[in-house]
LOPA-924931 format. One record per residue (C-alpha): residue number from 0; x, y, z; residue in one letter. Coordinates in Angstrom, 2 decimals, always signed. Layout:
BEGIN
    i        x        y        z  aa
  NUM        X        Y        Z   a
...
This chain:
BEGIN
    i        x        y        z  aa
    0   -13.49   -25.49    +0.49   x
    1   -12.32   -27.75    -2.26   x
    2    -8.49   -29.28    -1.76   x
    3    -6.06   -27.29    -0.84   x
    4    -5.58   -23.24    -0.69   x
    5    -2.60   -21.22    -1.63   x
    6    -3.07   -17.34    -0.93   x
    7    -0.32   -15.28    -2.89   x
    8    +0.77   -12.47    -1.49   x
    9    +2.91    -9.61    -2.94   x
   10    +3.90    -5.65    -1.50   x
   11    +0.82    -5.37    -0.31   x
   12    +1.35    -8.25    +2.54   x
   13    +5.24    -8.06    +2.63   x
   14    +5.38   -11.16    -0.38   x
   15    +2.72   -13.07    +2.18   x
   16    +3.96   -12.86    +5.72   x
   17    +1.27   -10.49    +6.47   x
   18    -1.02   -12.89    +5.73   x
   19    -0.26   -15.53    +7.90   x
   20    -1.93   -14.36   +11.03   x
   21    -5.39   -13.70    +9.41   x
   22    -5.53   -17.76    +7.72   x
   23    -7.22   -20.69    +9.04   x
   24    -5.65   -24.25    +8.93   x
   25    -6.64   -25.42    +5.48   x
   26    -4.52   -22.00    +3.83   x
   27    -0.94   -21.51    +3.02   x
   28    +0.60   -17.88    +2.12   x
   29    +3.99   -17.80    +0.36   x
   30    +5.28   -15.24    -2.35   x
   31    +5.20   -15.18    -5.71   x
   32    +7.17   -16.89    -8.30   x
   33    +9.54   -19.99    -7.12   x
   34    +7.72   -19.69    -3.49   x
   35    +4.45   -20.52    -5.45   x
   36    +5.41   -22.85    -7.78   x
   37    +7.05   -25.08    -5.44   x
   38    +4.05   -24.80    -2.91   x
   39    +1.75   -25.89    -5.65   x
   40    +3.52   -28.34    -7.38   x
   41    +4.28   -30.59    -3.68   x
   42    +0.58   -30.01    -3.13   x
   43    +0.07   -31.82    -6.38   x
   44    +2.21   -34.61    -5.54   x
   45    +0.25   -35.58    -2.91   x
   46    -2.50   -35.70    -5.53   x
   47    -4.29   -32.78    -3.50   x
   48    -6.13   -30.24    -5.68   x
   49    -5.28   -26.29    -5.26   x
   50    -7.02   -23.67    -5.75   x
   51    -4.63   -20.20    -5.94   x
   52    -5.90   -16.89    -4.49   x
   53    -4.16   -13.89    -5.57   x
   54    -4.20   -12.28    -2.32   x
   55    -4.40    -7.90    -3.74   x
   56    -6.38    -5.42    -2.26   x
   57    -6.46    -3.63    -5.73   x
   58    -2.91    -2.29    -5.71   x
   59    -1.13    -4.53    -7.17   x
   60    -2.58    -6.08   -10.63   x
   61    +0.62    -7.39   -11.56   x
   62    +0.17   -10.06    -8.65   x
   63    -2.47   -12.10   -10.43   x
   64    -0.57   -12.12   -14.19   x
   65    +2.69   -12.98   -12.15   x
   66    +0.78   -16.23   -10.53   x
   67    -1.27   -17.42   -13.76   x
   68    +2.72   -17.34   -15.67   x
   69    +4.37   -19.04   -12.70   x
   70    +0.95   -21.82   -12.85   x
   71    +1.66   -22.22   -16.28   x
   72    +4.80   -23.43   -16.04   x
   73    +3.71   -26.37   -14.30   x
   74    +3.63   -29.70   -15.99   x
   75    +0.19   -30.58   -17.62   x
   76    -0.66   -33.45   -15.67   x
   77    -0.10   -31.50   -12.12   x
   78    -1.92   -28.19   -13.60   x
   79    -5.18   -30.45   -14.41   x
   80    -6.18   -29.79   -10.91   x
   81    -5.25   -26.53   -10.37   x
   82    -7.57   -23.24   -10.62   x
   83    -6.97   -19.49   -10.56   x
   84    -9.45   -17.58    -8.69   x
   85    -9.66   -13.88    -9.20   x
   86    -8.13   -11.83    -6.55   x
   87    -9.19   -11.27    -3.64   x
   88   -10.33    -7.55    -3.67   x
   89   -10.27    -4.54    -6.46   x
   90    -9.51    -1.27    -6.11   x
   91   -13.18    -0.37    -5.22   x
   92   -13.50    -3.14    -2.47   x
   93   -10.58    -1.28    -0.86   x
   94   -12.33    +1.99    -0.93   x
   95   -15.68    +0.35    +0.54   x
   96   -13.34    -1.14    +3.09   x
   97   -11.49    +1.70    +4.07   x
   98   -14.92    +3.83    +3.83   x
   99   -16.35    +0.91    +6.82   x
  100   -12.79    +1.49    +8.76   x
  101   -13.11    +5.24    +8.64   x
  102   -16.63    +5.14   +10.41   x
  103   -15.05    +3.90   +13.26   x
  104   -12.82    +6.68   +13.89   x
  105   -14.01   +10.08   +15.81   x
  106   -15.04   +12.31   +12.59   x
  107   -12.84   +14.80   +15.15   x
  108    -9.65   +13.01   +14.05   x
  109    -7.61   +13.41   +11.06   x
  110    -7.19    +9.93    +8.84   x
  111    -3.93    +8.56    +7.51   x
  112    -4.33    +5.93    +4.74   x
  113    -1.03    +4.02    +4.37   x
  114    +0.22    +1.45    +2.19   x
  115    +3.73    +0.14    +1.22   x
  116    +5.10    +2.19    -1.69   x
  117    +4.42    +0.86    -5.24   x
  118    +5.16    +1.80    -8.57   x
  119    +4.13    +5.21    -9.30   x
  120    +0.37    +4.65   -11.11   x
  121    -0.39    +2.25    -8.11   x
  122    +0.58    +4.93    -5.79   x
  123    -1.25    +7.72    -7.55   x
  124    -4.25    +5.91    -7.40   x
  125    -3.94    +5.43    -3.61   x
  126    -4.54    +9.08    -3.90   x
  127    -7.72    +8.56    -5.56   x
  128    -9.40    +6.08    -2.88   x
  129    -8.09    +8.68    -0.19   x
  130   -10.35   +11.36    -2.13   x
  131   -13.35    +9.04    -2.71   x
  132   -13.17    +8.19    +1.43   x
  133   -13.50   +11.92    +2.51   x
  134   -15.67   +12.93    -0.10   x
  135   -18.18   +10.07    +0.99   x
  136   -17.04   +10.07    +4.63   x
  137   -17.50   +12.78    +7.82   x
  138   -13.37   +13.26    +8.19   x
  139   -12.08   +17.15    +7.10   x
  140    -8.52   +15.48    +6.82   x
  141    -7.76   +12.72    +4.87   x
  142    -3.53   +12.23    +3.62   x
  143    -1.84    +9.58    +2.32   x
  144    +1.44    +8.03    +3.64   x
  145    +3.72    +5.31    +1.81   x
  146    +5.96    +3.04    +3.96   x
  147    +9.09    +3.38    +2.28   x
  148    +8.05    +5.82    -0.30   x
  149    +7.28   +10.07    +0.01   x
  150    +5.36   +10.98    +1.65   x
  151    +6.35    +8.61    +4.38   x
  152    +3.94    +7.90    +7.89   x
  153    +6.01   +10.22   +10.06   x
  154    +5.44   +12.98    +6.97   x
  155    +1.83   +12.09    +6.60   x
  156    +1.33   +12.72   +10.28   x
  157    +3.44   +16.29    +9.86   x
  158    +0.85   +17.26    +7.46   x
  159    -2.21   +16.59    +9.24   x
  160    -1.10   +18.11   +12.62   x
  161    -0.13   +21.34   +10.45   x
  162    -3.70   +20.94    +9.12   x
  163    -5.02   +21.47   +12.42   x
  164    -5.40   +17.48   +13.47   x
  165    -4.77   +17.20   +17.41   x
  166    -5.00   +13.29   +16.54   x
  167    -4.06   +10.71   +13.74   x
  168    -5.92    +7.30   +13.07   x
  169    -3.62    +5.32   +10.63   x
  170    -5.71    +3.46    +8.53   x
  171    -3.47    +0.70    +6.55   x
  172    -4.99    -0.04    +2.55   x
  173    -2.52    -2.65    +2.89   x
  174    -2.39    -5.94    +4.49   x
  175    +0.74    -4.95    +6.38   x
  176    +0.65    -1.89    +9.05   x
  177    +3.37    +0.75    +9.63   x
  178    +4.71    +1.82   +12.85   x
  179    +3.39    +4.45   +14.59   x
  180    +5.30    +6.97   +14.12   x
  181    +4.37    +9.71   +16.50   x
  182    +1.96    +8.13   +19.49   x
  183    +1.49   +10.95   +21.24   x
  184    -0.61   +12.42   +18.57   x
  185    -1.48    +9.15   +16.19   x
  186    -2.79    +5.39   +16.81   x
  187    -3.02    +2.76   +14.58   x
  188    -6.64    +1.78   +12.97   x
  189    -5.59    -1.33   +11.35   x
  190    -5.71    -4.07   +10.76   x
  191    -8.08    -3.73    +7.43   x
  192   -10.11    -6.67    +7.77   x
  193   -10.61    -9.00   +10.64   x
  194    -9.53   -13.01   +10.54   x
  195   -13.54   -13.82   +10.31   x
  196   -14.13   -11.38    +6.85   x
  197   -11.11   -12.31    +5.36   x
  198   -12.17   -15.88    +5.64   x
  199   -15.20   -14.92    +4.06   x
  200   -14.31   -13.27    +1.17   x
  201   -11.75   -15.71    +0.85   x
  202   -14.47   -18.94    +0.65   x
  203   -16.62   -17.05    -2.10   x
  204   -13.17   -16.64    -4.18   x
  205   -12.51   -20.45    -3.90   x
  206   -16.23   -21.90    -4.24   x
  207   -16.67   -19.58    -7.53   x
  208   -12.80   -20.49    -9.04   x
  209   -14.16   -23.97    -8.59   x
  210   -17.60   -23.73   -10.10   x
  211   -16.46   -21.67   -12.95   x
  212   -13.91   -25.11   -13.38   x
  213   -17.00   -27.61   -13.04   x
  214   -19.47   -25.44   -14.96   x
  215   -17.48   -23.89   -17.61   x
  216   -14.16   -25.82   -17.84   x
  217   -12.28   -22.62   -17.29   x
  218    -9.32   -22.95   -14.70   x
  219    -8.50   -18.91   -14.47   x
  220    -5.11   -19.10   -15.75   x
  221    -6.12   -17.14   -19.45   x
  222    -8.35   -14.82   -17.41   x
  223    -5.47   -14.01   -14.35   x
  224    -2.51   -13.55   -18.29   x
  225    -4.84    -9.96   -18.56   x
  226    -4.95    -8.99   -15.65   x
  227    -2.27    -6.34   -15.75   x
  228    -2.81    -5.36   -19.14   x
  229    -4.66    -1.81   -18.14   x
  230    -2.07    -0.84   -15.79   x
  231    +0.25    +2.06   -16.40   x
  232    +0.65    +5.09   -18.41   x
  233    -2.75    +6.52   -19.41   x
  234    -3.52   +10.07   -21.45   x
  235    -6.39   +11.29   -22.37   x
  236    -8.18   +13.03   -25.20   x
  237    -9.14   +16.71   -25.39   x
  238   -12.84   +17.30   -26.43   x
  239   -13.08   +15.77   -30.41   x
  240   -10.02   +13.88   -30.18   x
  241   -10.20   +10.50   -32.01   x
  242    -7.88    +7.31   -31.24   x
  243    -6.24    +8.34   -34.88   x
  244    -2.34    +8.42   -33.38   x
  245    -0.66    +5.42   -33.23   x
  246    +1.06    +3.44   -30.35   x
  247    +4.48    +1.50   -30.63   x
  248    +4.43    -2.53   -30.77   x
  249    +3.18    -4.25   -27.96   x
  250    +2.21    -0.69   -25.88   x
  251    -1.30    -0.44   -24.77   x
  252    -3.58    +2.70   -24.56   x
  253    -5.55    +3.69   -21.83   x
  254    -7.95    +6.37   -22.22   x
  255    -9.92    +8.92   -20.43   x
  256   -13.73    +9.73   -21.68   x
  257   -15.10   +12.66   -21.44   x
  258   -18.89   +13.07   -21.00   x
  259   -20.77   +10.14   -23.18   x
  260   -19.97    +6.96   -21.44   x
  261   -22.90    +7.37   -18.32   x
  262   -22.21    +5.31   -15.60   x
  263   -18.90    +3.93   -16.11   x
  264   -17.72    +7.41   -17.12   x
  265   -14.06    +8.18   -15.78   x
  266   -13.27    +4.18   -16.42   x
  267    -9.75    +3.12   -18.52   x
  268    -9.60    +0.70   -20.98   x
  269    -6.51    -0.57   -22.71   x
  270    -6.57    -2.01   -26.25   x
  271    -3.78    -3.88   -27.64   x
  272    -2.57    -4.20   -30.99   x
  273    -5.73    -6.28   -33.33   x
  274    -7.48    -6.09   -30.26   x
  275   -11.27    -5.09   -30.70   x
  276   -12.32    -2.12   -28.97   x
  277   -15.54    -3.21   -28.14   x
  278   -13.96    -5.38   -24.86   x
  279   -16.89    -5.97   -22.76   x
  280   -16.32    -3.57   -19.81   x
  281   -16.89    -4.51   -16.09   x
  282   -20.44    -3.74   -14.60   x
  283   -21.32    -0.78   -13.53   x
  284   -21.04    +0.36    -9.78   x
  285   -24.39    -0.14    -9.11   x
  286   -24.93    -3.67    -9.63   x
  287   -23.83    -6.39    -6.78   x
  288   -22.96    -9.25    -7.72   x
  289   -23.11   -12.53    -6.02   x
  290   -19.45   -12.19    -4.86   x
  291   -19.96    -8.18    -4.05   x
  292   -22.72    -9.42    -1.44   x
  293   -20.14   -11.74    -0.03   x
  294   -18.24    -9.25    +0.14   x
  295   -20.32    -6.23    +1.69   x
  296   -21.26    -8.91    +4.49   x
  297   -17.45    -9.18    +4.94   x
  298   -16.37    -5.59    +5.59   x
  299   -17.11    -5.71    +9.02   x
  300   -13.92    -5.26   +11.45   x
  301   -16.11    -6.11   +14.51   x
């Protein structure tokens, strides 16, 4: 790896502690916001160069804006040698992880997917990725449990059992993992990823934040500003609806497509105001890229 490495961790790793026991030597994980900026800026002192990892699992897209502000605010000559990489998994990572988790469990047991409680769109979505693991998994019963939140681990284990479950596998979409709250009829299935694949994915997301840097003079901090700027309320249009209403300053709009957009169909995009939009959308499922292959050889919890 080049310099040094600072992983950033928010809810989703208990603002980094989580982290700790899954890092080699040459990583540091502290929260975000004064935690960061002071870990970065002694790193520069000591003329080191840092690379930043935004260390989300797909719940929580705030986490990469909130480090690319906090970078900014470094002085110019210590934020010449510092790069933004782009975090460390998305929303469908965590599904493809949780999917390689699941097929380690009994198909006879029911699964739990837990995460600390969010704000309410990153919660609902947890929802989703518990859908898109039993419909392309062997498990009957698949619930979702928030630490903190409703339902909580010790509800989410209520549920299945009245669903018929004799036995619970917690599975944590979260770097942290709950308590067990029940163990004569649940275990835990956690943790998510192994020390050895979280190194790995971690090395592709600091080799390509510093190529991108060399090649293209781009140091992630413009890229990480956006990254929230899709999340949150979303409606959607009944069939022959146009985008003829009008949003307040400053509010975005994501929308919901009906049939017409092929393989990306069901995506959101937000458009802000004098935005174009014709934004360039992600790639479609089907096509790896160089960092999904780094990836897929990383989901193994073996």
């Amino acid at each position: 790896m080049h310099g040094e490495v600072v992983v950033v961790g928010g809810h989703e790793s208990d603002g980094g502690r989580a982290l700790r026991p899954l890092l080699g030597p040459r990583a540091t994980a502290v929260a975000g916001g004064r935690d960061l900026y002071r870990r970065v800026a002694a790193l520069r002192e000591r003329g080191a160069p840092v690379c930043v990892v935004p260390m989300t699992l797909g719940r929580d897209p705030a986490l990469t804006a909130d480090a690319a502000r906090t970078l900014r605010a470094l002085p110019a000559t210590a934020r010449a040698h510092v790069v933004l990489a782009e975090p460390f998994g998305t929303a469908e990572h965590l599904v493809g992880w949780l999917r390689a988790a699941a097929g380690k469990v009994p198909a006879d047991q029911a699964l739990l997917i837990t995460a600390p409680v969010g704000d309410p769109f990153t919660d609902a979505d947890l929802f989703r990725t518990a859908r898109l693991v039993r419909q392309y998994g062997r498990h009957r019963t698949v619930e979702v449990a928030l630490t903190g939140g409703d339902p909580d681990p010790a509800e989410g284990v209520r549920r299945c059992r009245a669903l018929g479950a004799s036995h619970v596998t917690l599975l944590p979409a979260a770097w942290v993992t709950p308590p067990v709250p029940d163990p004569e009829h649940c275990s835990p299935g956690g943790p998510l990823l192994t020390a050895s694949g979280v190194a790995g994915v971690l090395d592709a997301r600091v080799r390509q934040a510093w190529q991108r840097r060399e090649r293209q003079g781009d140091d992630g901090l413009v890229r990480g500003l956006a990254a929230d700027r899709a999340h949150g309320h979303a409606h959607s249009h009944g069939p022959g609806e146009g985008h003829d209403h009008g949003h307040g300053p400053g509010e975005g709009q994501a929308h919901g497509h009906g049939p017409g957009h092929g393989p990306a169909e069901g995506h959101a995009h937000s458009h802000r105001p004098g935005e174009d939009h014709a934004r360039p959308q992600p790639a479609a499922h089907g096509h790896a890229s160089e960092h999904d292959h780094a990836l897929m050889r990383s989901r193994s919890t073996r």
